[in-house]
C-alpha positions in Angstrom: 7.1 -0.6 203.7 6.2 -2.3 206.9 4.7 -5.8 206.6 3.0 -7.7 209.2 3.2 -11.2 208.8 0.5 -13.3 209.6 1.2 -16.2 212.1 0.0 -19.8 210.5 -3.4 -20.6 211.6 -2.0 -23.8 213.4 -0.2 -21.9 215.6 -3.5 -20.5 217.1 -5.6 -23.8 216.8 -3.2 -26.1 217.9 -3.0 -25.1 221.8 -7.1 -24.9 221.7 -7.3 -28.4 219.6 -5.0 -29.9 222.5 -6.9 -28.2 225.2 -10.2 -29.8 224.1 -8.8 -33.4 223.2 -7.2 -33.1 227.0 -11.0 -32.6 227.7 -12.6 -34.7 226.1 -9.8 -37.5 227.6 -10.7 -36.5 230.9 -14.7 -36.3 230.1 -14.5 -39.9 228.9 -12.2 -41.5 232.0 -14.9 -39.9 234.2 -18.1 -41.1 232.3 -16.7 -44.8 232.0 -16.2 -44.9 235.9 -19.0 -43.6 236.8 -20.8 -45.6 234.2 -19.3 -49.0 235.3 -19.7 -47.9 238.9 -23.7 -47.0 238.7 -25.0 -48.0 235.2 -25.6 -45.1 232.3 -28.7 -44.2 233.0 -28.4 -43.2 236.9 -25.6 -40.6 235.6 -26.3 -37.8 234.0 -24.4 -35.2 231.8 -24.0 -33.0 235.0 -22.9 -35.3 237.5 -20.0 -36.3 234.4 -19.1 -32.6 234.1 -18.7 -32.1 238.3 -16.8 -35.2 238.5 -14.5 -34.2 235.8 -14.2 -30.9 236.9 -15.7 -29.1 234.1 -17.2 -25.4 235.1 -19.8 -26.0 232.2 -22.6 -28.0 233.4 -23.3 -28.9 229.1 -19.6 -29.7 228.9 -20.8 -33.4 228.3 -22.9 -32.8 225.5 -20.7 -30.1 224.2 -17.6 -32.5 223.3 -20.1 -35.7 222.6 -23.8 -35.0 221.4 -25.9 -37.2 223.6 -25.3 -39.7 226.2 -26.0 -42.8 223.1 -22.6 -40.5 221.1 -20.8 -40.8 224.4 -21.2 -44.3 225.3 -20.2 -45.5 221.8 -16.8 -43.1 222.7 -16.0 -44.8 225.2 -16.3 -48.4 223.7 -14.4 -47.0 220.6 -11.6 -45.5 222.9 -10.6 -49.3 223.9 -11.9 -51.6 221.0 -9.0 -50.3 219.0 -6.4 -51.1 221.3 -8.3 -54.8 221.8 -7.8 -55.0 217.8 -4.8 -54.4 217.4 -3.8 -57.7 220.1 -6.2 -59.7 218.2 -4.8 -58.8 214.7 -1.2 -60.0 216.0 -2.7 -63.1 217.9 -4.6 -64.0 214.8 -1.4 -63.5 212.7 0.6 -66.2 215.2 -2.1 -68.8 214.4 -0.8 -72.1 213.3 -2.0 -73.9 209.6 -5.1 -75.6 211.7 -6.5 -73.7 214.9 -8.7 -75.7 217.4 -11.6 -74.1 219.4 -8.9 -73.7 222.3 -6.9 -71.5 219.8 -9.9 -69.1 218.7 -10.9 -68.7 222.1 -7.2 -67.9 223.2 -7.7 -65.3 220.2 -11.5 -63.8 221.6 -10.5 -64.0 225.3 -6.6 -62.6 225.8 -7.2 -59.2 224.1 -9.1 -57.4 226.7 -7.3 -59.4 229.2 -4.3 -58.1 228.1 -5.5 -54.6 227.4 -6.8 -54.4 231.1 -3.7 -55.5 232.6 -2.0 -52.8 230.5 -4.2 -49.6 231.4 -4.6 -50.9 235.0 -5.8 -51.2 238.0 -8.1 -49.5 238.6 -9.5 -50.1 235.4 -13.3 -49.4 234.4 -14.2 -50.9 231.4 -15.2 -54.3 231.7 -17.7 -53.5 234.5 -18.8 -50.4 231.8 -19.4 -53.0 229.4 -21.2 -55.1 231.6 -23.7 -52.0 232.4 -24.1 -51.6 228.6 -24.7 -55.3 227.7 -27.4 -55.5 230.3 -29.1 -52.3 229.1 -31.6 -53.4 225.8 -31.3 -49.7 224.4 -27.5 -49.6 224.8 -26.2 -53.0 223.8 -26.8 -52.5 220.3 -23.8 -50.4 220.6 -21.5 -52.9 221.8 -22.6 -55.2 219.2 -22.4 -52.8 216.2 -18.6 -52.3 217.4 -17.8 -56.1 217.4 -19.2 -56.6 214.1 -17.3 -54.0 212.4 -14.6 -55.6 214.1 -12.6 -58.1 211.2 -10.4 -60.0 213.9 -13.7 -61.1 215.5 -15.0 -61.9 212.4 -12.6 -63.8 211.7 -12.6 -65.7 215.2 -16.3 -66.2 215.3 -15.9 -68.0 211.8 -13.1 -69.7 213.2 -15.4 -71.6 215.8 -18.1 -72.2 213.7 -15.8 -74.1 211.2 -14.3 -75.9 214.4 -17.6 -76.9 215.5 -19.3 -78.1 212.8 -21.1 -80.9 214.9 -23.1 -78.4 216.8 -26.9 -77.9 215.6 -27.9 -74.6 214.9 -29.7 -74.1 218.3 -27.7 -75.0 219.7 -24.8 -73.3 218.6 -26.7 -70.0 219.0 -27.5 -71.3 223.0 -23.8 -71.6 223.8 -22.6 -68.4 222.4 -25.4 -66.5 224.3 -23.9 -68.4 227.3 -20.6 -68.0 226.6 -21.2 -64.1 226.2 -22.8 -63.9 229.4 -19.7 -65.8 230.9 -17.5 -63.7 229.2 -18.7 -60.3 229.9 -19.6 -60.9 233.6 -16.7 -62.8 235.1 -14.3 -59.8 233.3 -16.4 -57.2 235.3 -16.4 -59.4 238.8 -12.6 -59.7 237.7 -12.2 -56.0 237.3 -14.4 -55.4 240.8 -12.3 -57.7 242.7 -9.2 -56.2 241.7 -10.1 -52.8 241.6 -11.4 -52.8 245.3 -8.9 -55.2 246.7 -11.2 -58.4 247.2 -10.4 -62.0 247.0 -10.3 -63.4 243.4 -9.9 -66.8 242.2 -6.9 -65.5 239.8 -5.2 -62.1 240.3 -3.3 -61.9 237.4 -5.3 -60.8 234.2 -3.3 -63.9 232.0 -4.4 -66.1 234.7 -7.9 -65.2 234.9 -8.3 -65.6 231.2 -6.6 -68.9 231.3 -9.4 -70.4 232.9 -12.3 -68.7 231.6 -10.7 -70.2 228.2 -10.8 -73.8 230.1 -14.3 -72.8 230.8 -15.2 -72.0 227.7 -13.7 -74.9 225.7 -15.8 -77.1 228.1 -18.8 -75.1 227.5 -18.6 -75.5 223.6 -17.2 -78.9 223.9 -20.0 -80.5 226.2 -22.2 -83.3 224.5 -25.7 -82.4 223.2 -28.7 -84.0 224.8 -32.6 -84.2 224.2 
């Protein structure tokens, strides 16, 4: 009796399942620098699929839904990484952390992260598009909420500045965000497209944007 054995249903899915995640890898690359370079809404699905050198013009919303699914994709393909670095700063705390400590812990992350991946690298300036954008940031902020290390760092400064009046308080972190966000994308630029910058080395860079910061939340209150 002949018998014709069937081959396991991996064996067929597995080449495909690798083919699209090598896709989707390269889909997402392409978005973010195009994204950073121009701003989300300029691009669209098509000019992503070209640029990636997909054949199918609906590529794009193929592998992600719509353009909202594939922005929060990309921020979701780093924040992980950035959590992990936070998780073991965090861990290498000592008994009484000052603000210069939680900052060290909110700042040296994606510092870190982007000297890792890079140069060129693409996502600060990607972020910066997104955190300018009032029907995209949303997504950036959802991510760092559901984020416990920066939970646990932005509870960290509020317990080390307990001095600070509500308004305050809520004043300086909007500044400090802005700080934050936009001197890691002119970093990013700079070193990307070879222009003078104050610090060329990510650790550097973050260094004093941590002096910065300290100062900022630090500073006496007037009026």
């Amino acid at each position: 009796m002949n018998e014709t054995k069937s081959r396991p249903a991996t064996a067929e899915k597995t080449p495909r399942a690798g083919r699209a995640g090598a896709t989707r890898d390269v889909i997402l690359a392409t978005a973010e620098r195009l994204f950073a370079e121009h701003g989300v809404f300029a691009v669209s699905n098509r000019q992503i699929s070209e640029a990636a050198g997909q054949g199918n013009n609906t590529a794009v919303g193929y592998h992600f839904g719509t353009k909202t699914d594939l922005v929060r994709a990309i921020v979701q393909r780093h924040t992980g990484q950035i959590e992990q670095v936070r998780a073991r700063m965090l861990a290498e705390l000592d008994a009484d952390p000052d603000v210069r400590d939680w900052l060290n812990c909110l700042i040296r992350p994606q510092a870190e992260h982007l000297a890792e991946i890079g140069p060129p690298t693409w996502f600060a300036r990607f972020g910066a598009q997104v955190m300018t954008d009032p029907g995209l940031r949303q997504i950036m902020i959802e991510e760092s909420l559901s984020s416990p290390s920066l939970q646990q760092i932005v509870d960290g400064l509020k317990l080390s500045l307990p001095a600070l009046p509500p308004a305050v308080r809520r004043e300086r972190g909007e500044m400090a965000r802005l700080l934050m966000v936009h001197l890691l994308a002119e970093q990013e630029r700079g070193l990307a497209e070879g222009t003078p910058v104050a610090r060329p080395a990510w650790d550097e860079m973050a260094t004093g944007l941590i002096d910065a910061l300290v100062g900022l939340w630090s500073a006496p209150v007037t009026g």
